[in-house]
C-alpha positions as CSV (number, residue, x, y, z in Angstrom):
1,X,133.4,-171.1,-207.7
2,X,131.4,-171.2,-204.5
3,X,134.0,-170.2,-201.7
4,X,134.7,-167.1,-204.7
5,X,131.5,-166.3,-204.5
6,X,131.7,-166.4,-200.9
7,X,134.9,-164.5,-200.9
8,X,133.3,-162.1,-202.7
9,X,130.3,-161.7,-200.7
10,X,132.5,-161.2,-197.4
11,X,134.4,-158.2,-199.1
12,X,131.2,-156.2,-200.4
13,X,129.5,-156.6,-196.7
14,X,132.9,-155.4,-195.5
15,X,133.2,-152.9,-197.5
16,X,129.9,-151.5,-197.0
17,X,130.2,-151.7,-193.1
18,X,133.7,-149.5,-193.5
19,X,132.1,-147.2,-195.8
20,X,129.2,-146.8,-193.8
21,X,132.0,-146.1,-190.5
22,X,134.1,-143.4,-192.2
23,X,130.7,-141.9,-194.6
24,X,127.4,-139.8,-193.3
25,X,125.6,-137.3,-194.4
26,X,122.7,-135.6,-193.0
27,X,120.5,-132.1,-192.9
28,X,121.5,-129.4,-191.1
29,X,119.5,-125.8,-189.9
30,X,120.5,-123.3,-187.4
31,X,120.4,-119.4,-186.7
32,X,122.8,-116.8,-187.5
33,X,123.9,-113.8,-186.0
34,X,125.4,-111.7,-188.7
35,X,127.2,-108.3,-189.2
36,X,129.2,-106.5,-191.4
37,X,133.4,-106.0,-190.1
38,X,135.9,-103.3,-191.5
39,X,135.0,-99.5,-192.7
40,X,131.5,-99.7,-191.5
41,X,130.3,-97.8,-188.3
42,X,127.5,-99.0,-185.9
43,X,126.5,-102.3,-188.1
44,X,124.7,-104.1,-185.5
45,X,124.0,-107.9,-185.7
46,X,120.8,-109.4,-187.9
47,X,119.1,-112.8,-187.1
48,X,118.6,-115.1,-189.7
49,X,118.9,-118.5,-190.6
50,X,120.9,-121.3,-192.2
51,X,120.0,-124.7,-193.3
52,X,121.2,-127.0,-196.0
53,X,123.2,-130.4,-196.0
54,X,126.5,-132.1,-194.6
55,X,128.7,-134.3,-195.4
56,X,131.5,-135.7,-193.4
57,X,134.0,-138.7,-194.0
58,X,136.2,-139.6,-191.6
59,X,140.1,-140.9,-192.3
60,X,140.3,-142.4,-188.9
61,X,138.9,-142.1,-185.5
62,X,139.8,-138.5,-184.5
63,X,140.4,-136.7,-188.0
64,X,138.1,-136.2,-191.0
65,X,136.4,-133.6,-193.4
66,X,133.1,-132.1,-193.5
67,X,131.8,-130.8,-196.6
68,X,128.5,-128.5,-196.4
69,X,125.9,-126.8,-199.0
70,X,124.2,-124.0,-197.0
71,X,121.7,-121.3,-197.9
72,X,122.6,-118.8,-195.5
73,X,120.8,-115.6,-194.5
74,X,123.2,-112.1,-194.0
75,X,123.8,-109.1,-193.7
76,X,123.2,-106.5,-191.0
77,X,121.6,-103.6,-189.4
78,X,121.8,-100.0,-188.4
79,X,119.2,-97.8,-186.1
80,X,120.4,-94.0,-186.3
81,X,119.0,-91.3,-184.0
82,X,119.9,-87.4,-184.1
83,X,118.0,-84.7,-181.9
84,X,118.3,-81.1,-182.6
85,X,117.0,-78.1,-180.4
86,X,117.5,-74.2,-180.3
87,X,115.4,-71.6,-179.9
88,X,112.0,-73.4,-179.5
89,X,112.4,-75.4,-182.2
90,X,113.4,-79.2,-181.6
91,X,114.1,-81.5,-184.9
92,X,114.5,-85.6,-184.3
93,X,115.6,-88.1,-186.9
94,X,115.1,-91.6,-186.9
95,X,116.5,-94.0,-189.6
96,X,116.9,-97.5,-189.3
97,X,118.4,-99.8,-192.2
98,X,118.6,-103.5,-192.7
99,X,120.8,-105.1,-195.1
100,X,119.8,-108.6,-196.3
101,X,122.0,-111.0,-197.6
102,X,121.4,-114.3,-199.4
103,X,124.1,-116.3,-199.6
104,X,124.8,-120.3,-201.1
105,X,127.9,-121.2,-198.8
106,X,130.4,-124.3,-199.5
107,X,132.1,-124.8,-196.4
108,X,134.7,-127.3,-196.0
109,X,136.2,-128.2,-192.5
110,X,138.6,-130.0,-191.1
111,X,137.5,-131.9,-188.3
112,X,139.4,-133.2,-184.9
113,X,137.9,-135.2,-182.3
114,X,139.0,-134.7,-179.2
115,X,137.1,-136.9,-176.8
116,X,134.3,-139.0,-178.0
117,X,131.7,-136.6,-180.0
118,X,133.4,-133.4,-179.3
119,X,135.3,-131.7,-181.9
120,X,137.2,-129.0,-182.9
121,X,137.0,-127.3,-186.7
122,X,138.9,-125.1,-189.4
123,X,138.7,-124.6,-192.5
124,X,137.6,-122.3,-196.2
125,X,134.5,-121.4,-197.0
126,X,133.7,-120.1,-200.7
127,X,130.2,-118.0,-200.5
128,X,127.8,-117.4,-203.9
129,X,125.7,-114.1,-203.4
130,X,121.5,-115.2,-204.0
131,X,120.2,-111.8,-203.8
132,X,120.7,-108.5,-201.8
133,X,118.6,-106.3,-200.7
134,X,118.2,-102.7,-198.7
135,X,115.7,-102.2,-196.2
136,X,114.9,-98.8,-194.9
137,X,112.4,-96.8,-192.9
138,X,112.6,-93.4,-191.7
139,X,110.5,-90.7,-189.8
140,X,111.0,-87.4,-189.0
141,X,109.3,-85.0,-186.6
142,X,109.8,-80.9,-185.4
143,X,108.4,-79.4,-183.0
144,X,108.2,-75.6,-182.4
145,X,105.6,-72.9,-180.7
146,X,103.0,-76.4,-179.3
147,X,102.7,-78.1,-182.6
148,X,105.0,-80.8,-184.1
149,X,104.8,-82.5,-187.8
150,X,105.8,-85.8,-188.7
151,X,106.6,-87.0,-191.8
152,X,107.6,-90.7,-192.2
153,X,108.0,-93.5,-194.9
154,X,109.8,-97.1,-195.9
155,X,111.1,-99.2,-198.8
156,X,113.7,-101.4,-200.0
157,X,115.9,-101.5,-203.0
158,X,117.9,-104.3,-204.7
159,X,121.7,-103.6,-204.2
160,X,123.1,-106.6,-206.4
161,X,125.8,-104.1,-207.9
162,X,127.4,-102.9,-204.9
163,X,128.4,-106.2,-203.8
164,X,130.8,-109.3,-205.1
165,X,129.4,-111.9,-206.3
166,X,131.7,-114.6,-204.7
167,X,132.7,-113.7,-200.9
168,X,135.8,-116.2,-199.2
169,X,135.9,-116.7,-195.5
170,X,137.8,-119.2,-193.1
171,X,135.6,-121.1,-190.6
172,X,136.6,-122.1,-187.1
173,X,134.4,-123.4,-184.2
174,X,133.0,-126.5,-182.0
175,X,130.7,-129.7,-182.0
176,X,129.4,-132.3,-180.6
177,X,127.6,-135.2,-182.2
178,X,125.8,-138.2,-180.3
179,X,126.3,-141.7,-180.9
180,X,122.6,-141.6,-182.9
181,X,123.7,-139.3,-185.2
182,X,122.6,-136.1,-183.5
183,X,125.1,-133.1,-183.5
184,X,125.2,-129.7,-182.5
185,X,127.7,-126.8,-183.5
186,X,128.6,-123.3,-182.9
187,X,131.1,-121.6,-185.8
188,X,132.1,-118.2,-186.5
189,X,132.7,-117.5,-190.6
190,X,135.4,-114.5,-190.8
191,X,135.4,-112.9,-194.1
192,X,138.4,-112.4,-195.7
193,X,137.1,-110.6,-199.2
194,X,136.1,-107.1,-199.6
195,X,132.7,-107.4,-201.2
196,X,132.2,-104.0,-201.5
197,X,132.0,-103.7,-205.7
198,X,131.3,-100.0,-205.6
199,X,134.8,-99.3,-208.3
200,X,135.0,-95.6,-206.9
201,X,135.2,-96.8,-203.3
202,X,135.8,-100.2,-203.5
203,X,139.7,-99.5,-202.6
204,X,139.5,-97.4,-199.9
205,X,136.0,-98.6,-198.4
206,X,136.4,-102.6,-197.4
207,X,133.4,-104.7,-196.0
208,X,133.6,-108.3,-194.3
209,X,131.1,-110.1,-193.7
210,X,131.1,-112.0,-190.1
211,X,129.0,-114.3,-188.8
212,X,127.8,-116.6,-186.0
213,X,126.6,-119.5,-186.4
214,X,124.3,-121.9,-184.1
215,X,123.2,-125.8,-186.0
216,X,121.7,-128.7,-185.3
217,X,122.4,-131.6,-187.6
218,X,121.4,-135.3,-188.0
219,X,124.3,-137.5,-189.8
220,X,123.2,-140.8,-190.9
């Protein structure tokens, strides 16, 4: 009964120390720098962040999977300038608009360690849509015989119905982790679904999102 007990004993500790090898889990935060791709013109990049969890279990030494649960902030941004002049008379428009995102993203990656902490990764990503939102701000000014008028103003607007819910994308980038658990990546998400929901345009008008993302992680 003892050396069973004993037995036993020796296989839960074992077990535990294997698990513990090929299991960890930590938080994760970063930046991204994010636009919109496809039938959009002049959609400049928007900083925001990311942060969340990961998961990653490993099947040997090089090769394992990485599971993540992300709030990630989207989107992008547009400044728009147009000058006008004849006769005396001079007309300028300024318009800029920001797009924001929210987005809960479930990556999954395949991992491949190369040499010892750096790795290469592919893999899905499904993408749930938080909220969206339209940020604008305009002003306008002419100018003709010494005096000029300006007229100028700003809001934002909710744009949940122009836009898919669910978005898909494919991951691919590069890490490092330390040996205490410290790890550092750099990813690009490429969208592969049009989330453009506008049914009258949706067809002929296709928007990606794309974007680049910088973490820093802790696994333990």
């Amino acid at each position: 009964m003892k050396k069973l007990l004993l037995s036993a004993a020796i296989a839960v500790i074992g077990f535990t120390q294997v698990s513990a090898q090929e299991f960890s889990f930590g938080p994760k935060a970063g930046v991204n720098f994010a636009t919109l791709t496809g039938d959009v013109e002049d959609a400049e990049f928007k900083v925001g962040l990311h942060i969340g969890g990961a998961a990653e279990y490993m099947f040997n030494e090089k090769m394992g999977l990485q599971a993540e649960l992300l709030f990630s902030m989207q989107g992008a941004k547009n400044e728009y300038t147009e000058t006008f002049s004849a006769g005396g008379f001079t007309e300028e428009l300024y318009e800029k608009e920001t797009l924001k995102l929210n987005y809960i993203n479930l990556p999954v990656m395949f991992k491949y360690y190369i040499v010892d902490g750096f790795n290469v990764e592919v893999g899905p990503q499904v993408s749930f849509l938080v909220s969206a939102k339209s940020e604008f701000e305009f002003e306008y000014t002419t100018s003709a015989g010494g005096s000029e008028s300006t007229e100028s103003g700003s809001g934002e607007v909710d744009v949940d119905d122009e836009l898919t819910a669910i978005d898909f994308g494919f991951n691919f980038g590069l890490g490092y982790k330390l040996d205490n658990g410290l790890n550092f990546g750099a990813r690009y998400n490429l969208g592969l679904a049009n989330i453009n929901d506008e049914d009258e345009f949706s067809d002929d008008f296709k928007i990606h999102n794309g974007v680049i993302q910088l973490s820093v992680g802790f696994m333990f």
